[in-house]
C-alpha positions as CSV (number, residue, x, y, z in Angstrom):
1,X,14.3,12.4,23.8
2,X,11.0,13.9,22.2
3,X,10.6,13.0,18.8
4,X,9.7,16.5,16.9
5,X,8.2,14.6,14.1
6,X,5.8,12.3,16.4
7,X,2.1,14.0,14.6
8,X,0.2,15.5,17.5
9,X,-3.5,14.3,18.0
10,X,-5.0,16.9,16.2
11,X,-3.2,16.4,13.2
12,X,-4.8,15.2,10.4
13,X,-3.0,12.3,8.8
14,X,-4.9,12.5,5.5
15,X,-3.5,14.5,2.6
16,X,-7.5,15.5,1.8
17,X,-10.8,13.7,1.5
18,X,-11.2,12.5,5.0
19,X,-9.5,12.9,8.3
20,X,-7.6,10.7,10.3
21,X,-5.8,11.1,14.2
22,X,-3.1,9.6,15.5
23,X,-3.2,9.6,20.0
24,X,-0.1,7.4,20.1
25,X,-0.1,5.0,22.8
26,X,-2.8,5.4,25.5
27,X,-2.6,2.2,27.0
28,X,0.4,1.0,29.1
29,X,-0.3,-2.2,30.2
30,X,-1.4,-3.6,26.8
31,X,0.4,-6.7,27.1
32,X,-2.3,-7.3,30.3
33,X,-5.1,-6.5,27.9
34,X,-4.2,-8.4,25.4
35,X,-3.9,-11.5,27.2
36,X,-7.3,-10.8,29.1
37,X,-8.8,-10.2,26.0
38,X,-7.1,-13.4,23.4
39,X,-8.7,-15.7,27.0
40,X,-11.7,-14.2,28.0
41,X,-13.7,-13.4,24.9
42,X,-15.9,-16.1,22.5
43,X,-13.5,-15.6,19.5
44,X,-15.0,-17.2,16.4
45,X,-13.8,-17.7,13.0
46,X,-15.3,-14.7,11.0
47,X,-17.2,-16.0,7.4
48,X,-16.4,-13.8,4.5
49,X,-18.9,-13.9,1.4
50,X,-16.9,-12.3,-1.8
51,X,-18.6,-12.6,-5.5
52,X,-20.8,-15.5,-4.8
53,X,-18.0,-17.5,-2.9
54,X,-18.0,-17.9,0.9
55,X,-14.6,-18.2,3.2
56,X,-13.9,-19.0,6.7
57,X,-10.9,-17.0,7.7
58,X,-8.3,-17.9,10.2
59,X,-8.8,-14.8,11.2
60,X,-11.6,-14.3,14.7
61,X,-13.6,-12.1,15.9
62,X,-16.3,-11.1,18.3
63,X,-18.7,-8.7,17.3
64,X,-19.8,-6.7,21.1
65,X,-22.3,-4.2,21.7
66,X,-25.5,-2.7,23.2
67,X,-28.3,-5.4,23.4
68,X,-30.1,-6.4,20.5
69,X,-27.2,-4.8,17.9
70,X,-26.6,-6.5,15.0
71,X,-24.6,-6.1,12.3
72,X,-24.4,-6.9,8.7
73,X,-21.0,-7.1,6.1
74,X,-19.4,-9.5,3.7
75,X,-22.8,-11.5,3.4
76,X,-23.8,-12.0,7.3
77,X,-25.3,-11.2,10.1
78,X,-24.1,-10.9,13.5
79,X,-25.7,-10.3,16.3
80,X,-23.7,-8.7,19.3
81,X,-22.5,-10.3,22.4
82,X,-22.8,-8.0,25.5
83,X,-20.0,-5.5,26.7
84,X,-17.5,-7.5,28.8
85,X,-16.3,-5.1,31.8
86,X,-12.8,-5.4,30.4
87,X,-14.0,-4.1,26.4
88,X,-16.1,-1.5,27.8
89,X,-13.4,0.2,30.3
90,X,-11.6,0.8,27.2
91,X,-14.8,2.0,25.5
92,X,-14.9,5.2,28.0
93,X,-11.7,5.9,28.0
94,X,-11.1,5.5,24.1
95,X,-14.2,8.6,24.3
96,X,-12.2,10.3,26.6
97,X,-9.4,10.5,24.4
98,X,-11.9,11.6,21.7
99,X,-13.2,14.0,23.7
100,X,-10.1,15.6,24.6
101,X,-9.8,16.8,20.7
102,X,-13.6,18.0,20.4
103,X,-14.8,14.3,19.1
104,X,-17.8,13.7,21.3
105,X,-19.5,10.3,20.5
106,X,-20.6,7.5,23.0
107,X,-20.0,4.2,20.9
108,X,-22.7,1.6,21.2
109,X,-20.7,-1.6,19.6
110,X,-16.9,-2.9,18.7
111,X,-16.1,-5.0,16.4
112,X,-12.5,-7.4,17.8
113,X,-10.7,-8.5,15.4
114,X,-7.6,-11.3,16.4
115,X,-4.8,-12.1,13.9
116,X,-2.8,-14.9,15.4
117,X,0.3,-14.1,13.1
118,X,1.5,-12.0,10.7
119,X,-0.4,-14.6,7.9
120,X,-3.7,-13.0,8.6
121,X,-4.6,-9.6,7.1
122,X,-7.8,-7.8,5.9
123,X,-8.0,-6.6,2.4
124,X,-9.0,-3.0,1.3
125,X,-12.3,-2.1,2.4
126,X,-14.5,0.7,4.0
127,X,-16.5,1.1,6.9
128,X,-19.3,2.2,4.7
129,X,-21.9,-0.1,5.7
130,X,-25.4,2.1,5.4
131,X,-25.9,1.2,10.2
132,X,-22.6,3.6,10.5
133,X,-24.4,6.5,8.6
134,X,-22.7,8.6,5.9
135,X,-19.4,9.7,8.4
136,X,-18.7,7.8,10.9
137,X,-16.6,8.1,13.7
138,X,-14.7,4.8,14.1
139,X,-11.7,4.4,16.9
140,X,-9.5,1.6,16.5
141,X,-7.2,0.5,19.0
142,X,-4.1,-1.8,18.6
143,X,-2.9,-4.6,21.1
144,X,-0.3,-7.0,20.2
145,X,2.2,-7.4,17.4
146,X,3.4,-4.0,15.5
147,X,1.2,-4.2,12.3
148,X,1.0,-2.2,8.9
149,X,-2.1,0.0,8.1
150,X,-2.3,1.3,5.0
151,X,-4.9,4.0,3.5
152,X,-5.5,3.9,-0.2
153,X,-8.1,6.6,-2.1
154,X,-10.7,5.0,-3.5
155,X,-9.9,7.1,-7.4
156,X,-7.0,4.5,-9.1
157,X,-5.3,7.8,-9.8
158,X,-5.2,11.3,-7.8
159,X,-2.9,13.8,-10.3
160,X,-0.2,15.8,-8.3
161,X,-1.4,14.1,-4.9
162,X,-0.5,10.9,-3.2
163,X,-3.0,8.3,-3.2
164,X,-1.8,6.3,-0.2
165,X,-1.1,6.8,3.5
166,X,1.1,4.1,5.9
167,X,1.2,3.6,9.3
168,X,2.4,0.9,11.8
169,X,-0.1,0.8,14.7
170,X,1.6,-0.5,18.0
171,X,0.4,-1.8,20.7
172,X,-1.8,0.1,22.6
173,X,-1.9,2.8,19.7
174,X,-5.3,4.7,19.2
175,X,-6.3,5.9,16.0
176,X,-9.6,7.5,15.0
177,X,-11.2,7.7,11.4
178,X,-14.1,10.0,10.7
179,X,-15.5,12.9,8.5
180,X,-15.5,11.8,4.7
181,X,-12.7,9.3,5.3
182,X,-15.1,5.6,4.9
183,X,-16.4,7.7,1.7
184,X,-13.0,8.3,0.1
185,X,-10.5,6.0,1.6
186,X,-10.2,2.0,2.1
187,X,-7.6,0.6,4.6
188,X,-6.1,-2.7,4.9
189,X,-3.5,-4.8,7.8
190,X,-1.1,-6.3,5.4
191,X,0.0,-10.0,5.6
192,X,3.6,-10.4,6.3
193,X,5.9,-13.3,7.1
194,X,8.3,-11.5,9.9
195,X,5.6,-11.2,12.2
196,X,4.5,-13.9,13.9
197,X,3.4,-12.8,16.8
198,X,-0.6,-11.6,17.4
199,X,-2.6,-9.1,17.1
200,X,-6.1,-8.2,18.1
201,X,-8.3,-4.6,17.3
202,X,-11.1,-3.1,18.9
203,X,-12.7,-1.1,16.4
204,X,-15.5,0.9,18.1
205,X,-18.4,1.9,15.9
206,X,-21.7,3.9,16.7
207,X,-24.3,1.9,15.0
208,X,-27.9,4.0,13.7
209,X,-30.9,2.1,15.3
210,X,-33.7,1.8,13.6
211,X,-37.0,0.2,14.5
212,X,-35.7,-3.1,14.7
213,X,-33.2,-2.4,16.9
């Protein structure tokens, strides 16, 4: 049965301040890709510097892209590793998908994100790092374990509107942030202890080049 309630693409998922689309599942086989994916790419343990304090999570990622990319948050540098053919099939049909709502982009980097268990998370933050430009378009796509995503505004308090949005991204969910949303908005993946299964995201980002680039 058709759920009446499922949001369709185009709808925004945002109250205001941003915009944020929901394409449902739009891979099939995502168990496949996830197991290609968690064996065939150089996971690493990412290193988080916070307030003069550096961390190594048990969190991994691999930061892919266009040669020469690089990429700077959280007190680092990383330079990108090139496309794999697996990563960047799913980078033309991810702007496919786009492109079937009147989002036209051609992504030139992702960053992969793997969260062996439901212990790992990532705290509030926005994609507002100055290489994405002032609204970026940023699809993420799910693979793995069921996980809470949450949106909080930015402003501790909103009066008469709700300052928080929730979703739980399965796998092979496709969601896509852009307009004001990195401007207004942070996100987090909650930490839980019922999941213990993984996860991994692709987040696919169009980086500004400059002259270093």
């Amino acid at each position: 049965m058709m759920d009446l309630f499922t949001p369709h693409p185009t709808d925004n998922l945002l109250p205001y301040d941003g915009k944020v689309n929901d394409f449902g599942v739009v891979i099939k086989d995502s168990d496949t890709l996830y197991q290609t994916l968690l064996h065939e790419l150089p996971w690493q343990t990412d290193i988080v510097t916070l307030f003069g304090k550096t961390h190594i999570t048990k969190r991994q990622i691999v930061w892919m892209g266009d040669e020469g990319l690089s990429y700077q948050y959280s007190g680092h540098t990383r330079q990108a590793v090139s496309w794999t053919k697996s990563v960047f099939h799913v980078k033309q049909l991810v702007e496919q998908q786009l492109a079937s709502i009147g989002i036209f982009v051609t992504f030139n980097s992702c960053l992969l994100n793997y969260y062996p268990s439901g212990s790992e998370g990532m705290g509030y933050h926005a994609d507002d790092e100055k290489e994405l430009g002032s609204q970026p378009i940023i699809a993420a796509l799910s693979l793995g374990a069921t996980r809470k995503f949450v949106f909080k505004h930015k402003k501790n308090r909103h009066e008469n509107k709700p300052v928080k949005v929730e979703l739980y991204l399965e796998s092979g969910q496709l969601i896509v942030m852009h307009g004001e949303t990195q401007s207004h908005w942070k996100h987090t993946i909650t930490k839980t202890k019922t999941v213990s299964e993984g996860r991994i995201s692709l987040t696919f980002r169009r980086m500004i080049l400059d002259d270093k680039n």
